[in-house]
BAZA-246807 format. One record per residue (C-alpha): residue in three letters; x, y, z; residue number from 1. Coordinates in pm, whole numbers, plus 32768, in hexadecimal, padded with zeros to 4 digits. Example, Ala and Ser with C-alpha at 12.3 -4.5 7.8 and 13.67 -1.06 7.14 Angstrom:
// BAZA-246807
{'ALA', {84CE, 7E3E, 830C}, 1}
{'SER', {8557, 7F96, 82CA}, 2}
//
This chain:
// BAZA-246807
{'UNK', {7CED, 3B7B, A479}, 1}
{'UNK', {7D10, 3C5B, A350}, 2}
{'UNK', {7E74, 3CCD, A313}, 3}
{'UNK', {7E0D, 3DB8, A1FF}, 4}
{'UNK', {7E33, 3F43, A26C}, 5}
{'UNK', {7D06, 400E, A235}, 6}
{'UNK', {7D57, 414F, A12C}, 7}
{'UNK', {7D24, 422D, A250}, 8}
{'UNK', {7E47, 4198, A321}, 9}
{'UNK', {7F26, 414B, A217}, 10}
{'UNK', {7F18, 42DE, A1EB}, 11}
{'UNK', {7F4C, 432C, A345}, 12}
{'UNK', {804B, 4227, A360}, 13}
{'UNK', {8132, 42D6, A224}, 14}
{'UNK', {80BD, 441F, A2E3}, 15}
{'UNK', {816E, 43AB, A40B}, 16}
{'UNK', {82A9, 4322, A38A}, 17}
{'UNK', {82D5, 4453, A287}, 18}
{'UNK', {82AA, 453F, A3FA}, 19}
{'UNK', {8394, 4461, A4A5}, 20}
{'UNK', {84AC, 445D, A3A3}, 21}
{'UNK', {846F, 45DB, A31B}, 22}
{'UNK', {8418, 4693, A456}, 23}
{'UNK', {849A, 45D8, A57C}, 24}
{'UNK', {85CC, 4507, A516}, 25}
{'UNK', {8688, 467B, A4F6}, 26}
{'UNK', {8656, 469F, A693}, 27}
{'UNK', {8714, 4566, A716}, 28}
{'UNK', {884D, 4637, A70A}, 29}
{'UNK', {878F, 474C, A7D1}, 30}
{'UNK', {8871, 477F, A94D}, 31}
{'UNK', {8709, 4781, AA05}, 32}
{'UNK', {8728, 4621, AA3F}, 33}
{'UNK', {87BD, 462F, AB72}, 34}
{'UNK', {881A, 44C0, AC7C}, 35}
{'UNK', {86C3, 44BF, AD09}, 36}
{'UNK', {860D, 44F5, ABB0}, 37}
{'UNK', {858F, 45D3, AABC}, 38}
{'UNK', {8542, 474E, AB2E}, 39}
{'UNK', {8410, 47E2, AB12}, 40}
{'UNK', {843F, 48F8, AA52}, 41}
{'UNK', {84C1, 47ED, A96F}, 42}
{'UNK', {8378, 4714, A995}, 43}
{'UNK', {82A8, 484A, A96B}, 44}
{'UNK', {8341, 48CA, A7FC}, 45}
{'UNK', {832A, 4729, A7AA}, 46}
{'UNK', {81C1, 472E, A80F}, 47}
{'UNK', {817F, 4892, A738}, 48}
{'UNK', {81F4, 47EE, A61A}, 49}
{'UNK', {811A, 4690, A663}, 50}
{'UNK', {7FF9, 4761, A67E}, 51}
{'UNK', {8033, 4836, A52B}, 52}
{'UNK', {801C, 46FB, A498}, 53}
{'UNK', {7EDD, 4662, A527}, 54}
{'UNK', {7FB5, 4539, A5D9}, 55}
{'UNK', {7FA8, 45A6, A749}, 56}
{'UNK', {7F03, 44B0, A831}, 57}
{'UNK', {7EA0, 43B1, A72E}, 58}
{'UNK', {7E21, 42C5, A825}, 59}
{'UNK', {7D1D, 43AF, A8CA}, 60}
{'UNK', {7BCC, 43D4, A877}, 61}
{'UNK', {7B76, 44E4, A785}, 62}
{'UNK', {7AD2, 45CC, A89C}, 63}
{'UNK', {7C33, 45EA, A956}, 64}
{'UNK', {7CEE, 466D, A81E}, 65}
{'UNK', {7D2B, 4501, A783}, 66}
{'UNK', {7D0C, 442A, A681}, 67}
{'UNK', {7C40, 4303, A72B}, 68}
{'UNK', {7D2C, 41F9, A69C}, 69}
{'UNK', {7CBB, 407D, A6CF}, 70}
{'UNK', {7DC0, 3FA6, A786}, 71}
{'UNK', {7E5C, 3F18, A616}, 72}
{'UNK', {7E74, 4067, A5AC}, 73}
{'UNK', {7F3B, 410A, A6E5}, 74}
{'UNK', {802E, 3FAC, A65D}, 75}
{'UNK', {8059, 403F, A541}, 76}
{'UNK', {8040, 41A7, A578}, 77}
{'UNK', {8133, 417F, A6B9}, 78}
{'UNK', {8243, 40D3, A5FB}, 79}
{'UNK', {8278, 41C0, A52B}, 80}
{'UNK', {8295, 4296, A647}, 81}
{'UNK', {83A2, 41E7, A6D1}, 82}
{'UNK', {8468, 41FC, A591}, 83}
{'UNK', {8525, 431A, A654}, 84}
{'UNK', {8549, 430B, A7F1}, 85}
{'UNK', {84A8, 4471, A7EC}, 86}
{'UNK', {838E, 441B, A70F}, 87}
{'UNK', {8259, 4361, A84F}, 88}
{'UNK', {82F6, 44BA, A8FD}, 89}
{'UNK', {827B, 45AB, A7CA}, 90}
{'UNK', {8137, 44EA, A788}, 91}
{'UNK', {810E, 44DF, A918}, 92}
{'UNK', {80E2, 4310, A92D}, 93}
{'UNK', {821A, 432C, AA23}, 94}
{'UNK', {8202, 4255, AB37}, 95}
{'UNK', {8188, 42A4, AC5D}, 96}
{'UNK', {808D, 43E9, ABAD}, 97}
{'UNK', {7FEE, 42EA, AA87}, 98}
{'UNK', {7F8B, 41B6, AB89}, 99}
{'UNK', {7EF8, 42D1, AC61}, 100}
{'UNK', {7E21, 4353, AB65}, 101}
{'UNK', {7D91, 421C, AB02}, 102}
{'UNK', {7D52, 41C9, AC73}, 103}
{'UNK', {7CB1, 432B, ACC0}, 104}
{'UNK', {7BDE, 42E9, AB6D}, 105}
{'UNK', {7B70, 41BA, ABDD}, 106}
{'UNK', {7B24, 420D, AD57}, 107}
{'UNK', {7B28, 4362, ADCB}, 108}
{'UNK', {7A18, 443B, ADF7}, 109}
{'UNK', {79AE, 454A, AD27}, 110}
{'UNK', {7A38, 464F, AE2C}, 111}
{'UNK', {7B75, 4590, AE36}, 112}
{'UNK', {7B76, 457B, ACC7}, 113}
{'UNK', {7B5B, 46FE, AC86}, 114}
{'UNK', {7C7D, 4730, ADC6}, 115}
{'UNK', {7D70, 4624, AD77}, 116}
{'UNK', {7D29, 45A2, AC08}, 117}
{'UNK', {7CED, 4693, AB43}, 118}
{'UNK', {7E31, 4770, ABA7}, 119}
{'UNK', {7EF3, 4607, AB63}, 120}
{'UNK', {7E6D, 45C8, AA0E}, 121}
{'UNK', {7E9A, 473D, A990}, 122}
{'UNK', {802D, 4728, AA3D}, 123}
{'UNK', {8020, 4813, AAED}, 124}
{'UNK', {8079, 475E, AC03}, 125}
{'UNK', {8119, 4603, AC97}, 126}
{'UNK', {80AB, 450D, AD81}, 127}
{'UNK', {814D, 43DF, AE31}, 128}
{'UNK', {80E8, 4299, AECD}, 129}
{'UNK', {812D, 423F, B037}, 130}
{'UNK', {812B, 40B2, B05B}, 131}
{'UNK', {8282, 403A, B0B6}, 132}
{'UNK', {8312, 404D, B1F0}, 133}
{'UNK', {847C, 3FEF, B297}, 134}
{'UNK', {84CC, 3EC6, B36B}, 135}
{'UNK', {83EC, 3E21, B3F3}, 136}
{'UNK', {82DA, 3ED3, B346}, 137}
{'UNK', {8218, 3E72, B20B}, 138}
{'UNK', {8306, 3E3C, B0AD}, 139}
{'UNK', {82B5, 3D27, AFE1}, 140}
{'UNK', {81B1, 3CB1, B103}, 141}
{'UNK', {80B0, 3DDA, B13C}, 142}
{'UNK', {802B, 3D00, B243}, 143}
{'UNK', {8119, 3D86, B336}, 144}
{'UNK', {80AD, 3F0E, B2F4}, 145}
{'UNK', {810D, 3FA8, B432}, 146}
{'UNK', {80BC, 4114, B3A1}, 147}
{'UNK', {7F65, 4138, B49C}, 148}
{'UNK', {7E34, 4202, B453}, 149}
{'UNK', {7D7C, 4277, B597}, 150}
{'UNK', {7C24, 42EB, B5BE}, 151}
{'UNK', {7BF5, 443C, B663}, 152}
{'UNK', {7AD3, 44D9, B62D}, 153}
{'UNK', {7AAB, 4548, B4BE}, 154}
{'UNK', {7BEB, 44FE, B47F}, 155}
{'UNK', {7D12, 43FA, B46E}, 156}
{'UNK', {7E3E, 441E, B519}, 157}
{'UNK', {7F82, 437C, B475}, 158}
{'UNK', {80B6, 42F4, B4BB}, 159}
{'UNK', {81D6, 423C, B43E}, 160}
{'UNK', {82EE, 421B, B34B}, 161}
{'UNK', {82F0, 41DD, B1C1}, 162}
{'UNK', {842A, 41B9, B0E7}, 163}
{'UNK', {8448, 416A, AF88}, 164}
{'UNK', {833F, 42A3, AF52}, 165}
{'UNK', {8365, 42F4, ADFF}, 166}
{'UNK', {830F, 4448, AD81}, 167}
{'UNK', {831F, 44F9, AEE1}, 168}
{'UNK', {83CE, 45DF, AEE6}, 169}
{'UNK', {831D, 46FD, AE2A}, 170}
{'UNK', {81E9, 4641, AE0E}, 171}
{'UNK', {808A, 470A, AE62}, 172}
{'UNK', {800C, 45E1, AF20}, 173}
{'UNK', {8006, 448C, AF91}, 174}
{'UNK', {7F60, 4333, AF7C}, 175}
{'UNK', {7F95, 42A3, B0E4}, 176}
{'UNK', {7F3E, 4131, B138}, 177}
{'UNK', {7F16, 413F, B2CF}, 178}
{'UNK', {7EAD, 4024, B397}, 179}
{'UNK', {7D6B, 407D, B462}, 180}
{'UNK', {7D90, 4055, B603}, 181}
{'UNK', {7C5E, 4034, B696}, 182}
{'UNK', {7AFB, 400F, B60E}, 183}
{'UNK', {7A0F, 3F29, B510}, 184}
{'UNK', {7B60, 3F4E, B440}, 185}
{'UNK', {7C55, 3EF5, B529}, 186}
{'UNK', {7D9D, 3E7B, B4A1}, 187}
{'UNK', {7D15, 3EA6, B364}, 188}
{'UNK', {7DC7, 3F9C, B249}, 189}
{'UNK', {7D3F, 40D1, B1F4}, 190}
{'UNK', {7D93, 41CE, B0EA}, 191}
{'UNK', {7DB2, 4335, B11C}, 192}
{'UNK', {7DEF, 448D, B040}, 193}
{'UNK', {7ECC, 4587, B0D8}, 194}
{'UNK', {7F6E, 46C6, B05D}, 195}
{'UNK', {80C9, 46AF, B0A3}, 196}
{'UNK', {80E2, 481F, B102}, 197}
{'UNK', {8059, 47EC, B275}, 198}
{'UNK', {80E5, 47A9, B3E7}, 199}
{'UNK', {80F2, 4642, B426}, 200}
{'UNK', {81D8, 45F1, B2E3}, 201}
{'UNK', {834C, 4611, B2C1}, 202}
{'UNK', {840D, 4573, B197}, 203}
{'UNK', {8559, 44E3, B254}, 204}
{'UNK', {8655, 44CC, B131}, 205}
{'UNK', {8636, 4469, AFE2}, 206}
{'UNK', {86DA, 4310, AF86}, 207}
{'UNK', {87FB, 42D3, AEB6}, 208}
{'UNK', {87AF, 41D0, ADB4}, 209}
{'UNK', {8831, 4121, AC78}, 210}
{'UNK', {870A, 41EE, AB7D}, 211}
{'UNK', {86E1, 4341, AB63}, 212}
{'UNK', {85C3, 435D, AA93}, 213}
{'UNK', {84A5, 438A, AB75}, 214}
{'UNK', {842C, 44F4, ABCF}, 215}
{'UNK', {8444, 4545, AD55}, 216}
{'UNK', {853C, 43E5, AD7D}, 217}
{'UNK', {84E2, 434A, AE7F}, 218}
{'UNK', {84DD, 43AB, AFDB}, 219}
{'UNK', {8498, 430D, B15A}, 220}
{'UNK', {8384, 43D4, B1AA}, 221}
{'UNK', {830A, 4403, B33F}, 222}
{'UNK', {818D, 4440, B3AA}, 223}
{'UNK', {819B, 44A5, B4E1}, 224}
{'UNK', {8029, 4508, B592}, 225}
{'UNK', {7FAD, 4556, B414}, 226}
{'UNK', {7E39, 45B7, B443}, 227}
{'UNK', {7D73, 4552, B32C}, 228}
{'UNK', {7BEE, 459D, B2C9}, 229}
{'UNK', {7B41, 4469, B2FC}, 230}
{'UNK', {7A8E, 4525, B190}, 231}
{'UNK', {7C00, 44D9, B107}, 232}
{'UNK', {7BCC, 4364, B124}, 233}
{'UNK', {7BE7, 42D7, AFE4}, 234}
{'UNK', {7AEF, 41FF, AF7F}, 235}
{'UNK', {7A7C, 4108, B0A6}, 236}
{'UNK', {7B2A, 40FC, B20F}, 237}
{'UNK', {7BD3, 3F84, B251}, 238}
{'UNK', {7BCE, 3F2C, B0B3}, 239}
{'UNK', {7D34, 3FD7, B085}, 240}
{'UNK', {7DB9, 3EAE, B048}, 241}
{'UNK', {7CBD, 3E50, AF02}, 242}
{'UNK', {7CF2, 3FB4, AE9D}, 243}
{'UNK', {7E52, 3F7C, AE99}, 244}
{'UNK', {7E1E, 3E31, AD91}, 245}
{'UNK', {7D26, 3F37, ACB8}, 246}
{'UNK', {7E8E, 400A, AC8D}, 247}
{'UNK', {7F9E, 3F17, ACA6}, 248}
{'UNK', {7F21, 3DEB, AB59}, 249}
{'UNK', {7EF3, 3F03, AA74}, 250}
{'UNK', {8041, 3FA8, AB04}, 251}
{'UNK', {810C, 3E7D, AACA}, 252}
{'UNK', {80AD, 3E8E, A975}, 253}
{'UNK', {80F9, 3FF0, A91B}, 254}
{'UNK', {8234, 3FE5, A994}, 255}
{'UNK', {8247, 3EB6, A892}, 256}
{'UNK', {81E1, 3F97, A7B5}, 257}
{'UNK', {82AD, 40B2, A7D7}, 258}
{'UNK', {8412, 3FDC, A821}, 259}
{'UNK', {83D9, 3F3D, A6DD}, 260}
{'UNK', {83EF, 4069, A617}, 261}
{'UNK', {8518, 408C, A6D7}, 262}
{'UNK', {85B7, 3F3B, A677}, 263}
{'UNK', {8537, 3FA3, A515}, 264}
{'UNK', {8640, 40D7, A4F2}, 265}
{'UNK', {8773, 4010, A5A8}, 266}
{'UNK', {872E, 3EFF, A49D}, 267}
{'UNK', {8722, 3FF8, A374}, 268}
{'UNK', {8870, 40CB, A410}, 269}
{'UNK', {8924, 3F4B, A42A}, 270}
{'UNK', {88B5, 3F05, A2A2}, 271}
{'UNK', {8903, 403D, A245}, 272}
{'UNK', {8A6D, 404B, A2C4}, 273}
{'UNK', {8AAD, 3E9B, A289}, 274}
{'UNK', {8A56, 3ED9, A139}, 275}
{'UNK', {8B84, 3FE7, A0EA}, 276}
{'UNK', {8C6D, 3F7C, A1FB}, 277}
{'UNK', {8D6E, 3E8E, A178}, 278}
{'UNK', {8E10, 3D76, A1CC}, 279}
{'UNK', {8F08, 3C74, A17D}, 280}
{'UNK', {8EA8, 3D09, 9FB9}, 281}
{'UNK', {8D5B, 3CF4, 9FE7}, 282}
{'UNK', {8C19, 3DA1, A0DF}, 283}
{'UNK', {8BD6, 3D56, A217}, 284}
{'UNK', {8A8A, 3CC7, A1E4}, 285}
{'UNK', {8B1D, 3BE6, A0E9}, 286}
{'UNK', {8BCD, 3B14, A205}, 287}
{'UNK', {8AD8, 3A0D, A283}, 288}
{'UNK', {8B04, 3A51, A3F3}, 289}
{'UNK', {8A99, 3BC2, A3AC}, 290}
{'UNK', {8976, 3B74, A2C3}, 291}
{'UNK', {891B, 3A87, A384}, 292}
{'UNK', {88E2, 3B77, A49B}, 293}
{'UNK', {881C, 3C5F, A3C5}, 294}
{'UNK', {8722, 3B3C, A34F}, 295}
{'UNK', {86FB, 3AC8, A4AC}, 296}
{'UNK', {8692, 3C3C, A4F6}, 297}
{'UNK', {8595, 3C34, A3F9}, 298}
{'UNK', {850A, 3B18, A47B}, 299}
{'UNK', {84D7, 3B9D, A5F7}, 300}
{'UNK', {8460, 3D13, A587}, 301}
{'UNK', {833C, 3C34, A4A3}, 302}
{'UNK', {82F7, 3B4A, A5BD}, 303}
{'UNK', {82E0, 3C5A, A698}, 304}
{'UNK', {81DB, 3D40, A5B0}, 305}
{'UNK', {811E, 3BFD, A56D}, 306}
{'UNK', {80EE, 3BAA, A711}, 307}
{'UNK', {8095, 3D42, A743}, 308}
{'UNK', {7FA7, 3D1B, A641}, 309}
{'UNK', {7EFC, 3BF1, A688}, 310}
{'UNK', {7EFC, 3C83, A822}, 311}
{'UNK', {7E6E, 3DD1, A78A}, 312}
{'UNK', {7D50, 3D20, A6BC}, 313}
{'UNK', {7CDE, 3C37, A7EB}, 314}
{'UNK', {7CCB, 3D88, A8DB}, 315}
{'UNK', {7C1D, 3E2D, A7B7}, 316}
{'UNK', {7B06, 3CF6, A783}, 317}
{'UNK', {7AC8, 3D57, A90B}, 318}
{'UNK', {7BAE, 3C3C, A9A7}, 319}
{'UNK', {7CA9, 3C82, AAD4}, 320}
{'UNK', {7DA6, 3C1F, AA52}, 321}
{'UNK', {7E8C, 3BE5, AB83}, 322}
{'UNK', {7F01, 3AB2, AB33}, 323}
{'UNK', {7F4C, 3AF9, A9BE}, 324}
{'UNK', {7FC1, 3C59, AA45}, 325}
{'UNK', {80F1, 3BAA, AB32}, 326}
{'UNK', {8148, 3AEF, AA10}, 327}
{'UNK', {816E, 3C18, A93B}, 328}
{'UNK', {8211, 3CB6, AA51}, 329}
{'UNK', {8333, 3B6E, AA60}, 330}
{'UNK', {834D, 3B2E, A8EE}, 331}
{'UNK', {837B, 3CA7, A874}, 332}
{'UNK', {8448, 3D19, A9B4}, 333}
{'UNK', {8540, 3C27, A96E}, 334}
{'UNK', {8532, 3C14, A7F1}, 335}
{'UNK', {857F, 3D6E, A7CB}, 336}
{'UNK', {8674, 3D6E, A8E0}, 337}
{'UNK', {8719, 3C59, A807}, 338}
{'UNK', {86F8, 3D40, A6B9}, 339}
{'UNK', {87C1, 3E5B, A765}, 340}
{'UNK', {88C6, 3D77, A810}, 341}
{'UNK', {88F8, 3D18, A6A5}, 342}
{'UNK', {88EE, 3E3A, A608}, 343}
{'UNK', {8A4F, 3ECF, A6DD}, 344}
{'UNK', {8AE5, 3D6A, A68E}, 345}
{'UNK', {8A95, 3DB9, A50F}, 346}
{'UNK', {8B43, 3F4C, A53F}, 347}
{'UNK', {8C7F, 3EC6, A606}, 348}
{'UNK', {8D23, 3FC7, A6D5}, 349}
{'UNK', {8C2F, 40EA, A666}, 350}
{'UNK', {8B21, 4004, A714}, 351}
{'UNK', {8B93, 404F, A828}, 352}
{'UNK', {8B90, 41E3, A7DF}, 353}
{'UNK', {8AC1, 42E6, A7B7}, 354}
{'UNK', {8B24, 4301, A643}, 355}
{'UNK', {89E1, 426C, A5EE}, 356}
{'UNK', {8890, 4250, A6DE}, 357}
{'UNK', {88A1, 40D8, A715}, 358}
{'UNK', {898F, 40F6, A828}, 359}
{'UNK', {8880, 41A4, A8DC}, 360}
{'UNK', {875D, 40DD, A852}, 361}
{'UNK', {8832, 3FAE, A8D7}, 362}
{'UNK', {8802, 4076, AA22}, 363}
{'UNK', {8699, 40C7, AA2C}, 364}
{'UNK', {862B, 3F9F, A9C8}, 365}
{'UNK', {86C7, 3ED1, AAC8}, 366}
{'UNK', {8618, 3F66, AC03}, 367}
{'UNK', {84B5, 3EE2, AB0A}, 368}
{'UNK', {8503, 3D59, AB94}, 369}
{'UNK', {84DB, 3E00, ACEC}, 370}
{'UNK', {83A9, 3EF7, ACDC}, 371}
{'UNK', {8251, 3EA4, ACE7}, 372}
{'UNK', {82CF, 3D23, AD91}, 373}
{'UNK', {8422, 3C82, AD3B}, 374}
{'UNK', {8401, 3B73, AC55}, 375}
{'UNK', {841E, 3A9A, AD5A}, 376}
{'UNK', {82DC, 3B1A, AE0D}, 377}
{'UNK', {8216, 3AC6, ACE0}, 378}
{'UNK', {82DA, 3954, ACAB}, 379}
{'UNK', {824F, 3932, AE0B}, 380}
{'UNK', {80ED, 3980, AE02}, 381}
{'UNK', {80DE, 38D3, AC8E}, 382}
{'UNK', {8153, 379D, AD28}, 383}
{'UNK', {8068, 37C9, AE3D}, 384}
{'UNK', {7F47, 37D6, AD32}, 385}
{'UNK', {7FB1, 369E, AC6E}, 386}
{'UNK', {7FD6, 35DA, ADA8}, 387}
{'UNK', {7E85, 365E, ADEF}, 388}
{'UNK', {7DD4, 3607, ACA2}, 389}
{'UNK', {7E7D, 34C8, AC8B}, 390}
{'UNK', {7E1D, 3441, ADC7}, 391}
{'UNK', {7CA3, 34AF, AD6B}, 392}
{'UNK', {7CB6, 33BD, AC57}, 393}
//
């Protein structure tokens, strides 16, 4: 693996972080951020000023308005994003909209493309991603999807329950995983593309939670008789499922990605202020405890760019990934988690303010050991691997 950054991207990287700091920095006071997220009249003058500067959509390819980027680039490219909470929602890598794109790139037709994609990559609308589902339905175990997908004719009928949906409310259209009822697929998962305009879906409430950074929150979201195209299938009926693996390794990642530009700015606010607070006739940093705090959160934000790197270069060489992508997921979650824990230890009482942003990076970041499989899901199914490899040998 070559850790040396091609001219090109060291540009675009210095593009991005001058953009971040000059041109979206200035909105984190802005009042549209509202509980449930971000407005979008908000996301739409972020976006305006992403795409005056040839930054929108990164990650897509060139035909759809982007810049194509390889997997080590959107690392590099989507950390400096995340310099600023608002900055994956100007350059439009948010989560759920950037692991849609990338699965609509990779699987969609080109009718579904030109309906669905296209719109997404250019902002001018939102998506979301219907997986999870309450009690007893499918969380960290989507083998007990209870969303069902029934033939009729030339189309699907749907029903069922998601929560956690991020980006509903307001979004153009969803990503639903249903499980099919009857048929070759029977009891197998199915995706499906569906405006969200139409009979047949009602958002419930939105859902109170400890971040506020997404766009559209996150909602419990009910499909009731939804009749879907059997044309609006995406990709293969009864391989939801291994669609949903094409979207979720490289998701894991970027979120990596992006939460470590995050854990980037609460480090720099904590330096900034232990290095002119005093204490005791001398700064804050110069006490060991404190010091020692900002080394060890050095040490996690490298560790973490060096495991999202090496992830990014294996999906890049055409590998998978998964296993190296739940490991990513674990280290950086947690790492960075640790970084901003730190970081309103290191301010004292105005940690625990909004006098500076790491009281609410401390928040965002926390829900990240939870989404995309708690760090316990992954400990699990690593386990189950080693045991598995070991016992081969």
């Amino acid at each position: 693996m070559d850790f040396n950054i091609s001219p090109e991207l060291l540009d675009l990287q210095l593009r991005t972080r001058a953009f971040i700091r000059d041109q979206i920095v200035p909105f984190e006071a802005d009042t549209r951020q509202e509980r449930h997220g971000p407005t979008d009249d908000l996301r739409r003058e972020l976006n305006a000023l992403a795409r005056s500067a040839g930054l929108l959509s990164p990650h897509v390819a060139r035909e759809y308005g982007g810049l194509g980027l390889s997997h080590v680039g959107r690392a590099i490219v989507f950390e400096e994003a995340g310099y600023s909470l608002l900055g994956p929602l100007a350059l439009n890598i948010s989560a759920p909209d950037e692991g849609n794109m990338h699965l609509l790139e990779h699987v969609a037709t080109s009718e579904q493309k030109s309906r669905w994609l296209a719109p997404l990559a250019h902002a001018d609308i939102r998506s979301c991603f219907a997986m999870t589902e309450p009690p007893p339905g499918a969380g960290s175990d989507p083998a007990a999807l209870l969303t069902t997908a029934a033939r009729d004719g030339d189309h699907y009928v749907v029903n069922g329950t998601k929560w956690f949906t991020t980006g509903a409310i307001g979004a153009s259209f969803a990503i639903i995983m249903a499980r099919e009822t009857a048929g070759p697929n029977e009891g197998r998962a199915t995706m499906l593309l569906a405006d969200m305009d139409q009979p047949g879906i009602r958002i419930v409430r939105a859902m109170d939670s400890l971040d506020q950074g997404f766009a559209g929150g996150h909602a419990v979201v009910e499909f009731d008789g939804l009749r879907v195209s059997a044309a609006d299938v995406l990709g293969e009926p009864g391989q939801g499922f291994r669609y949903a693996q094409i979207r979720l390794a490289p998701a894991r990642l970027t979120h990596c990605m992006r939460w470590l530009g995050a854990a980037r700015r609460a480090q720099d606010i904590a330096l900034a202020y232990a290095t002119k607070r005093e204490a005791f006739g001398k700064p804050l940093a110069s006490h060991e405890g404190v010091g020692f705090m900002l080394a060890d959160n050095d040490m996690d934000i490298r560790t973490s760019r060096l495991t999202i790197w090496h992830t990014a270069w294996l999906l890049d060489e055409g590998n998978r990934a998964g296993t190296e992508s739940s490991i990513a997921k674990v280290v950086c979650s947690e790492a960075i988690y640790r970084v901003a824990d730190r970081c309103v230890q290191v301010l004292g009482g105005q940690g625990v303010t909004n006098d500076t942003l790491v009281e609410r990076i401390f928040r965002e970041v926390r829900g990240f050991r939870i989404y995309d499989g708690p760090s316990e899901v992954h400990r699990w199914s690593l386990a189950q691997k080693l045991v598995k490899a070991g016992a081969n040998h």
